[in-house]
ZABAMI-447009 format. One line per 2 residues: number of its first residue (from 0); for each residue y, z, x of N, C-alpha, C. Coordinates in steps of 0.02 Angstrom, whole numbers, plus 50000, padded with zeros to 5 digits. Last residue first. Example, Ala and Ser with C-alpha at 12.3 -4.5 7.8 and 13.67 -1.06 7.14 Angstrom:
1> 49888 50354 50642 49947 50357 50684 50002 50394 50645; 49716 50390 50660 49775 50390 50615 49835 50390 50660
***
This chain:
105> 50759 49985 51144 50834 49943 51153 50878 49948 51195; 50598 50051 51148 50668 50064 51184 50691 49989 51192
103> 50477 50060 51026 50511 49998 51086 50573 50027 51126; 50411 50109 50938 50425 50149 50988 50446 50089 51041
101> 50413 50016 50836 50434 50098 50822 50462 50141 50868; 50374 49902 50838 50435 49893 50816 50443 49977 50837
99> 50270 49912 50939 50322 49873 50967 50403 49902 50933; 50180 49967 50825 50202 50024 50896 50242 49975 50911
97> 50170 49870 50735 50204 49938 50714 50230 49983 50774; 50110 49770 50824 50167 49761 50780 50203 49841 50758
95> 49977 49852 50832 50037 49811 50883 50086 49806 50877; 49935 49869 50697 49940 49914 50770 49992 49913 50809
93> 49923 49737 50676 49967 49764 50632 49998 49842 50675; 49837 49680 50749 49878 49654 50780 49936 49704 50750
91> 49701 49757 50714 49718 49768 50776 49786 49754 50786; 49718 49708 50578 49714 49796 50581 49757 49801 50647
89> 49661 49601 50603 49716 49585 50560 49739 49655 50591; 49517 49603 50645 49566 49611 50689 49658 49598 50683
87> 49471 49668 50551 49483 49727 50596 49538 49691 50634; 49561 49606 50407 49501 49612 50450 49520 49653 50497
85> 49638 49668 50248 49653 49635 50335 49561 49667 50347; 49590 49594 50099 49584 49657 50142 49598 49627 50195
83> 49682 49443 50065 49635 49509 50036 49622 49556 50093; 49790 49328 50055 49759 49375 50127 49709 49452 50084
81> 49868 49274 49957 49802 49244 50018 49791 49260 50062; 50022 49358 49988 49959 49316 49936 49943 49260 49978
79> 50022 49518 50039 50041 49462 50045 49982 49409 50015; 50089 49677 49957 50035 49622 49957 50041 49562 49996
77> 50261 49690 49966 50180 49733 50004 50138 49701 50034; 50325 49632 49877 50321 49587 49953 50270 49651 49977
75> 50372 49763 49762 50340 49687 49782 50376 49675 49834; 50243 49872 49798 50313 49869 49787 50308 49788 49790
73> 50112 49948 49705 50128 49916 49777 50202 49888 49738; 50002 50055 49637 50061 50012 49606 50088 50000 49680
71> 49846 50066 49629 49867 50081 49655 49944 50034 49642; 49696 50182 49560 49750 50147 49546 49788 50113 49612
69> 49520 50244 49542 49617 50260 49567 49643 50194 49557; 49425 50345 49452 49461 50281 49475 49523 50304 49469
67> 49379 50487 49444 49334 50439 49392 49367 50372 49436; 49382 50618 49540 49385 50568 49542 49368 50509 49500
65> 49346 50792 49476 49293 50739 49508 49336 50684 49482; 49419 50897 49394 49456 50865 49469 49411 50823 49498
63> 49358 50933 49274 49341 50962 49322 49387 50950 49388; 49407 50832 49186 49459 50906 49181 49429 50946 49245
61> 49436 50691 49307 49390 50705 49247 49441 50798 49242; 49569 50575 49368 49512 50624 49390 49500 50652 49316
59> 49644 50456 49408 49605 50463 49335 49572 50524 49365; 49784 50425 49516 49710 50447 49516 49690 50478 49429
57> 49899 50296 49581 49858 50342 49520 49812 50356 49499; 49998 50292 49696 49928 50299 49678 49905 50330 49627
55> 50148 50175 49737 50110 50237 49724 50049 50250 49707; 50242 50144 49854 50200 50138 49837 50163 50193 49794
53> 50401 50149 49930 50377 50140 49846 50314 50150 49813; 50368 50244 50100 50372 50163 50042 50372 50183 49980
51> 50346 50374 50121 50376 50323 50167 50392 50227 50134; 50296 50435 50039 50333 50463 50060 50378 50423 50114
49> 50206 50396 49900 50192 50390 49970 50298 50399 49996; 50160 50494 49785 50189 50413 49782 50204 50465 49875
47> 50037 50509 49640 50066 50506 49682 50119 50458 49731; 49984 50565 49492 50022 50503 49538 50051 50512 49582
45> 49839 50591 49401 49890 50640 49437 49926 50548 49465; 49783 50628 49230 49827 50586 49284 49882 50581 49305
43> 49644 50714 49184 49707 50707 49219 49725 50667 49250; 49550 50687 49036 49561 50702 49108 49616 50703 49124
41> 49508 50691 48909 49454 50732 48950 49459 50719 49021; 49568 50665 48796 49555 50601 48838 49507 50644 48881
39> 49631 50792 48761 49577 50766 48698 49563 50693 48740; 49681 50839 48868 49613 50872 48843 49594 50829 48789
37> 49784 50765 48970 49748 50754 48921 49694 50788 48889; 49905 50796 49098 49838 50809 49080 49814 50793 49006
35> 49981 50732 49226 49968 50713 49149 49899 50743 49136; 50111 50696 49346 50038 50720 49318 50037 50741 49237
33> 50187 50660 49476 50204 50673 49427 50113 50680 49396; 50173 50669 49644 50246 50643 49571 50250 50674 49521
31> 50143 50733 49798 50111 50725 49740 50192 50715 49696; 50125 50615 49941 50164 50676 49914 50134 50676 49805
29> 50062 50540 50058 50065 50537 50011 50075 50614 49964; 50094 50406 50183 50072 50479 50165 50100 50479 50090
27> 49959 50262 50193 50036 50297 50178 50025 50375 50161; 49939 50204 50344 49913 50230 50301 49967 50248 50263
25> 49977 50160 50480 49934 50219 50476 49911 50261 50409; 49989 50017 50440 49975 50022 50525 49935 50113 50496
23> 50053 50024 50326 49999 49954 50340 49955 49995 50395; 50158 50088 50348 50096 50102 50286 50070 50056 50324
21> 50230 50022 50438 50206 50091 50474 50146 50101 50416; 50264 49906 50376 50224 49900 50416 50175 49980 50437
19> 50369 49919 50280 50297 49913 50238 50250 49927 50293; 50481 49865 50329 50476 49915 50291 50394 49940 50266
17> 50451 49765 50386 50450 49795 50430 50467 49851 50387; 50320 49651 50280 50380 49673 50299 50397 49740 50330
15> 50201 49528 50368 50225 49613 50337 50299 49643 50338; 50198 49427 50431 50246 49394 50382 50256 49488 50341
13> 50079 49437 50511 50131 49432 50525 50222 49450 50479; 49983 49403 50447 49979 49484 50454 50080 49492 50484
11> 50028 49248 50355 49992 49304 50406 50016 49375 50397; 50022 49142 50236 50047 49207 50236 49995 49226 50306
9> 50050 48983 50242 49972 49024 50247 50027 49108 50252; 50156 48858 50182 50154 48925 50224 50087 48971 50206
7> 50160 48778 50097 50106 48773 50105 50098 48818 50185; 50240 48817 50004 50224 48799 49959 50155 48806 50032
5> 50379 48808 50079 50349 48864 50066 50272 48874 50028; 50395 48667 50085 50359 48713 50154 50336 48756 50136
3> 50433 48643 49982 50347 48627 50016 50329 48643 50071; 50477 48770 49906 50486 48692 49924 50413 48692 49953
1> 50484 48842 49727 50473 48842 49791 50468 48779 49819; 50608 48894 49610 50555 48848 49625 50545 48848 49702
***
């Protein structure tokens, strides 16, 4: 059960976990998993999974390879709840945050 602080903590850009951040900041790279082709469904689904986090992507593409919808399975604490797409300037601070933690000399 959660208390009331937690209860009325606003999630920021902040709160990204430092495992998660470098995806956040440049994207995740992404290595190919595993794949499924179907001829009697009339497509392939390929999955990929990002090379630096849990995350993975699952693309529906048609037997030609044209894209029908992607997917995307996030690890939990990824997402943070009550924050939908970062704004640019969510983007800008996440920037920040990722070069401080990456390239800081200790």
């Amino acid at each position: 059960m959660s208390t009331a602080a937690e209860r009325e903590h606003q999630a920021t850009v902040d709160d990204i976990r430092d495992e998660y951040l470098l995806c956040r900041d440049l994207g995740h790279a992404w290595a190919p998993y595993d794949v499924r082709v179907s001829r009697k469904a009339g497509q392939i689904e390929r999955v990929l999974q990002c090379r630096s986090c849990p995350t993975q992507r699952v693309q529906i593409l048609d037997l030609d390879g044209y894209n029908k919808r992607s997917k995307y399975d996030y690890p939990e604490g990824y997402l943070l709840k009550g924050i939908g797409h970062l704004s640019v300037d969510d983007r800008a601070h996440v920037r920040v945050m990722s070069t401080n933690k990456r390239w800081r000399k200790t």
